[in-house]
N, C-alpha and C positions, 0 to 999 in steps of 0.2 A: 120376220126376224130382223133386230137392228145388231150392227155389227159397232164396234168399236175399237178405231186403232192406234195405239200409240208409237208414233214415230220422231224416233231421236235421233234420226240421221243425221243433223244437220249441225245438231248438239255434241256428237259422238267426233265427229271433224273439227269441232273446234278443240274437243281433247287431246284429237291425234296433233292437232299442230302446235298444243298450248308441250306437249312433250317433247316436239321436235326444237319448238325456240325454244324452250331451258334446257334443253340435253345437250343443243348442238349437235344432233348425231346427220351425218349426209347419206347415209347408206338408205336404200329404199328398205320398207319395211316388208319382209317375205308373207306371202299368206299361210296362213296356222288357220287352225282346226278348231281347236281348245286351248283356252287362254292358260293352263297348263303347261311347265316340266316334266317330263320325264322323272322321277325324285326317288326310282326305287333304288339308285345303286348308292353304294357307302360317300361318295364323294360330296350329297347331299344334306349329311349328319353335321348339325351346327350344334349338337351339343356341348361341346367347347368352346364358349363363344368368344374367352379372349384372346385363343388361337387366329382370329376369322380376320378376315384384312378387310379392311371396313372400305363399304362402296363408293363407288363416286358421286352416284345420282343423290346420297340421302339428305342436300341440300334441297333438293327441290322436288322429292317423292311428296312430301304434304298437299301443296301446290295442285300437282296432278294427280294425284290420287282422289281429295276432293273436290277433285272437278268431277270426277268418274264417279264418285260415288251421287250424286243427284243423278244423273244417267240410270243408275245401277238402281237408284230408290222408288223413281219414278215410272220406269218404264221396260227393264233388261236387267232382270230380276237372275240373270246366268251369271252378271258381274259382281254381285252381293260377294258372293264366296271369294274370288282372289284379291279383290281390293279391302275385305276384311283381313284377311291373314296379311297383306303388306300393310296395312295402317297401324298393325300391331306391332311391327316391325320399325316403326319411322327412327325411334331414338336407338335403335340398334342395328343400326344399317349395314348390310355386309354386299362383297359382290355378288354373291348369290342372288341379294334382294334385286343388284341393279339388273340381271337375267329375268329374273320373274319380272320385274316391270317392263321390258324391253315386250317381252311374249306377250302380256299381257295387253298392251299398249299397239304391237301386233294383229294381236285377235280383234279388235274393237273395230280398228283398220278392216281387217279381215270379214268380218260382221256385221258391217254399218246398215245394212238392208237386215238386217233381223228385226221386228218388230215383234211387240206384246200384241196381243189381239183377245179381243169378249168379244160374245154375243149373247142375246137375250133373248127366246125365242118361245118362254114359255110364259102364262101366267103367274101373279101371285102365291097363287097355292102349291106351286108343284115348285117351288123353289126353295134347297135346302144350303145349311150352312154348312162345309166343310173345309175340316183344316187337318191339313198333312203334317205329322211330326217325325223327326228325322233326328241320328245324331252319331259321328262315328267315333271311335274310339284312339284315344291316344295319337288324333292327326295330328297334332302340332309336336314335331322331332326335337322343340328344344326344352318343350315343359313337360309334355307328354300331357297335354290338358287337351281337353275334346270340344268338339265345332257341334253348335246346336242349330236346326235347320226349322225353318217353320214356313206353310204357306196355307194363305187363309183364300178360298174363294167361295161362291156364290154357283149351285151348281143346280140344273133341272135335266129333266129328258132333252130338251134343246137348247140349253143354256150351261156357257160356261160364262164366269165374272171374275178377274185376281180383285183380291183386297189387297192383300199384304205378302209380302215376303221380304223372310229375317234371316240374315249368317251372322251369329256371334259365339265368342270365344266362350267357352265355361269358364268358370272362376275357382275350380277347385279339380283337382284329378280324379277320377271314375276310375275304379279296378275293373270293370267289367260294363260289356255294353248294355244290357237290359239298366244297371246304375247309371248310365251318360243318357239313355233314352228319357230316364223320367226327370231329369232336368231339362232337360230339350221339350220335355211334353208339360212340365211345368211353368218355364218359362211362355210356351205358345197360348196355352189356356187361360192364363194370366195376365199377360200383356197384350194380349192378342182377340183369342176367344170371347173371354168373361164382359168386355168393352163391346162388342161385334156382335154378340148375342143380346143385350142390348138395346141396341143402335138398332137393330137389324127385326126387334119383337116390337119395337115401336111402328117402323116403318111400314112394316105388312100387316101388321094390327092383328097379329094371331102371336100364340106359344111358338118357340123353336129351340130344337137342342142342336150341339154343336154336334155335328158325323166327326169323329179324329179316326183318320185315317193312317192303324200304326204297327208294323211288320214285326213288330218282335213278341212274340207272345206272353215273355216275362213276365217284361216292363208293366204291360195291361194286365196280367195279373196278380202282381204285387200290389199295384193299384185298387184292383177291388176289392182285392180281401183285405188291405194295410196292412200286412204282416208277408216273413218271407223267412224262413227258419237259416235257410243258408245265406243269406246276409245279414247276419246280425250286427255287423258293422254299419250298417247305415240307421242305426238310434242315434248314432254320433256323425254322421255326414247330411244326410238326406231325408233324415226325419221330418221337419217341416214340410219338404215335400210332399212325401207320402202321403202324408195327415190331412193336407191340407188339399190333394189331388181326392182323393178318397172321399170326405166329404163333400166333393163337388159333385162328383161320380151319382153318390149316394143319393146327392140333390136334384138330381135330373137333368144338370144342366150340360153334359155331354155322355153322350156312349162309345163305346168304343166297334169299328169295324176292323179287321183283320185284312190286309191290302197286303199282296205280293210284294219282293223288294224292287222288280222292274217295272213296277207303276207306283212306286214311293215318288210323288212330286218333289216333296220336300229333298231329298237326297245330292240333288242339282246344290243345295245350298251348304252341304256339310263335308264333300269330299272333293279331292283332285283328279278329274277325270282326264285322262287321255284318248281311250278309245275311242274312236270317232263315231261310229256305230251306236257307243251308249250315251256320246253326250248329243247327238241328235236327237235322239230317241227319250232324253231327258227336257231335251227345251220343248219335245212338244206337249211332254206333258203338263208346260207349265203354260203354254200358250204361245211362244216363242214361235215365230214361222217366218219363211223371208217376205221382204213385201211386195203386194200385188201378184205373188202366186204361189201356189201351193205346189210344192217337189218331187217328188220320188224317189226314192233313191236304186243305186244298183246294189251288189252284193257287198261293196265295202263302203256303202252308206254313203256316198257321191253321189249328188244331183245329178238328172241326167236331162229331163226336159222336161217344159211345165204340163201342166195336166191338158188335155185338146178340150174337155166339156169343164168351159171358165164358170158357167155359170151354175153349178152345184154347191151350192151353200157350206158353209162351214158349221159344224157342228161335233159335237165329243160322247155323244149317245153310244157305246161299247157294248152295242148287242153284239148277239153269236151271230152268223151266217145262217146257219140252219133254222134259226128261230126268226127265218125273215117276216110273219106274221106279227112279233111283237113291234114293231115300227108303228102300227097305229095307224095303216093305209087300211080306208073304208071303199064301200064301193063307189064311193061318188069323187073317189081323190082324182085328181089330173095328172098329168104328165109331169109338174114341177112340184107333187107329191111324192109321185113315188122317185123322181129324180131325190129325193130330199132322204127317199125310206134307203134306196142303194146306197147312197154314200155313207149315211147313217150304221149299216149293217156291215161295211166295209171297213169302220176306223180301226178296229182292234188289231187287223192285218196291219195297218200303215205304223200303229205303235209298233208293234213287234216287230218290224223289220222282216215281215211276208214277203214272198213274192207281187210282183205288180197283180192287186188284188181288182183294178179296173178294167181287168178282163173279164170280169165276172161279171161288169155290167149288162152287158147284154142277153147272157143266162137268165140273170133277177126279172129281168124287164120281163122280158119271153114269160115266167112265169107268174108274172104279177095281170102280162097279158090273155093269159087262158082263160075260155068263157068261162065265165061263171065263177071262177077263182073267190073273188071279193066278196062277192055276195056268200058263198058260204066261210070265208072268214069273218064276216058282219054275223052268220046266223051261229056259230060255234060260239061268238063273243056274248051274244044276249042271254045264251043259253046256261041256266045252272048246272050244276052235278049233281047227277043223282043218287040218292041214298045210298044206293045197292056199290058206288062207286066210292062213298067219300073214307073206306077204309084203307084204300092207296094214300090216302092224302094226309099230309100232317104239316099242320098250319099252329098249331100252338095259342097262346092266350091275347096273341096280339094281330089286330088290321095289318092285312097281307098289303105289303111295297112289292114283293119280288118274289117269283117263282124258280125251283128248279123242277124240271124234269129229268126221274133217272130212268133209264131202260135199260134192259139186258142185268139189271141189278139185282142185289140180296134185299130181303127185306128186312133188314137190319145195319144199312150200311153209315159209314162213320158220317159222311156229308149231308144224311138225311134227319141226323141227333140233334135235336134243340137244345140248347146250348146257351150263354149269356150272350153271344155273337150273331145268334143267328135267328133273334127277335125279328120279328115280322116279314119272316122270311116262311111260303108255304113250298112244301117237298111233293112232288107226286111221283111216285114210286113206281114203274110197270116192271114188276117181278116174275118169276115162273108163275103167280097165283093167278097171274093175268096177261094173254095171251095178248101180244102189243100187235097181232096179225088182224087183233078180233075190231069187232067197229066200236065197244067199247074202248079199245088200249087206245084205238087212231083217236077218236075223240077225247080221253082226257090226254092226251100229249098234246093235240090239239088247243085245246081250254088251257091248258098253262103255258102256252106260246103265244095266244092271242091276247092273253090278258094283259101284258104291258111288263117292261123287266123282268125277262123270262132269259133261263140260263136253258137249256139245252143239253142233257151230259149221257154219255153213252160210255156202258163198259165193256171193252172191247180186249182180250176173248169175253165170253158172257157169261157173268157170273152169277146169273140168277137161276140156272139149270134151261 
């Protein structure tokens, strides 16, 4: 696995002092969190802006602002968002602006050890192109125009890669979020995407579509039908969008997946975060870590001490715990295998702000260590499913990437529906038809945990009778 890190320490200090000589300010600067205001109470309304007493700094906000922004473009992809919303700000400069630069200016201080970080850890073939599209609604308090958020990366079982990441202003007002999304998903696939796919079908010398990875279920599907009865307002706003999203759709050249709003990458680029909690829990989804070691945090998201086992690789594999089988440890893996399958099975805890999930090391190990364990995880993997079995399963018209297994379930349940989302995705179902005690249920739960991107899911009370 090659790692690669971008560091703009050094870069990031020349911004803090290129602020301090044109501010002249002598006060030290406090450490902050989030390069965010507080902005929810009315004192923050500049909707009346020839009321606003105009700042001090907004002689030399240009200045430092594009210094910050090469930082922000090349490396600290957290700063895109507030140094966009002040650079829109330059010829309108109020004291508010000169607070938001101050914090801002702060946090950089504050963050100078945060680093971007990739790694590369898989093959040509198993590397796919995805991009996170984001965008929220009515964030800017003086126009009431929305912030579109975009990040492009380079993603495998053991490989994460940034390309891109974008915070820009919309150009027009959105009545509603699913309407601000498909701009946001416009602009990304356009400027972003349609270039990147590619760049990117030449490089690896095969076909690739784009993964858009997008939380609003609308947005995706106004999109694939191009039609939407209760917005008929957007013939006259957003229609070239539409039109022009939809035949791409159509074209094969992106699908759309359905992604949680707290693992929205892009979302880091389109709002004001304060909570501390989510804006940690936002930079790692972007790649963002301090450097030279990885954190932990306690209950209010505060570093406490580095990790004791340095040498466990970085990686963003978001398997379940229970499905430690799908990690792809054979019986011939080593010690710095399965160190590699633990941490792997661990991440989703660290994203979500779990409890300290590297207690559990020593469990995994234990059990990766039982005779005979591998070898019959090697023998369940080579092994197909048999006939009498493949009416649990429902795999649809397309080569299976990803399994779920449900137990304790109906056999009709809504997560198990093939769907436009849930292409190449196979379900195996252990219902009351099939006794998950029996050595058939153990084996096919079994076969869809070893086979590689395997979900895990349990209905708990049990609804399968």
């Amino acid at each position: 696995m090659r790692v690669c890190k971008y560091d703009m320490c050094g870069f990031l200090d020349q911004c803090v002092n290129r602020y301090l000589e044109l501010s002249h300010v002598t006060a030290p600067l406090k450490h902050v969190a989030t390069p965010f205001l507080d902005e929810g109470t009315p004192e923050f309304d500049e909707n009346d802006l020839s009321n606003s007493e105009v700042g001090i700094l907004g002689d030399i906000a240009s200045a430092v602002l594009m210094k910050i922004l090469y930082a922000a473009r090349m490396g600290r992809y957290d700063l895109l968002r507030p140094v966009g919303a002040l650079a829109s700000r330059v010829t309108k400069w109020t004291q508010l602006c000169d607070r938001r630069l101050h914090r801002l200016v702060a946090y950089i201080k504050s963050s100078r050890n945060v680093c971007m970080y990739s790694w590369v850890g898989d093959s040509a073939d198993k590397l796919e192109l995805v991009m996170y599209c984001d965008a929220d609604l009515a964030g800017d308090r003086n126009d009431s125009k929305s912030t579109s958020g975009v990040f492009l990366c380079i993603v495998g079982p053991c490989s994460f890669f940034p390309l891109a990441g974008i915070s820009k202003k919309q150009t027009s007002v959105s009545k509603s979020t699913p309407e601000a999304e498909i701009v946001a998903l416009d602009h990304g696939v356009c400027k972003e995407g349609i270039p990147a796919l590619a760049l990117w079908t030449k490089i690896l010398g095969r076909s690739m579509q784009i993964r858009v990875m997008e939380d609003n279920d609308a947005a995706s599907r106004i999109i694939i039908t191009s039609r939407n009865p209760s917005m008929r307002h957007m013939s006259r706003t957003q229609r070239i969008d539409v039109a022009w999203l939809n035949e791409r759709f159509s074209g094969g050249d992106f699908g759309f997946v359905t992604c949680p709003s707290e693992f929205q990458a892009a979302d880091i680029m389109t709002k004001s975060f304060t909570d501390v909690i989510v804006w940690r829990r936002n930079l790692m989804l972007i790649g963002h870590f301090d450097s030279g070691k990885w954190l932990r945090d306690d209950d209010n998201g505060f570093p406490k001490k580095p990790l004791k086992d340095a040498s466990v690789p970085l990686t963003i594999d978001c398997a379940v715990l229970a499905a430690a089988t799908s990690t792809g440890v054979s019986a011939t893996s080593g010690p710095d295998r399965i160190n590699e399958a633990c941490y792997r099975l661990n991440k989703m805890s660290i994203r979500t702000c779990l409890p300290d999930v590297y207690e559990h090391f020593g469990k995994i190990k234990e059990c990766f260590s039982t005779p005979g364990i591998l070898h019959r995880i090697d023998e369940v993997r080579c092994r197909s499913i048999p006939d009498h079995l493949m009416k649990f399963v429902n795999q649809g018209e397309f080569p299976c990437q990803r399994t779920i297994v449900e137990f304790c379930c109906g056999s009709e349940t809504s997560i198990g529906k093939q769907i436009f989302r849930a292409e190449n995705c196979r379900v195996i179902r252990i219902s009351q038809d099939l006794d998950a005690t029996s050595d058939d249920g153990k084996y096919l739960a079994a076969k869809g945990c070893v086979d590689g991107n395997a979900l895990l899911y349990a209905s708990i009370p049990c609804t399968g009778g």
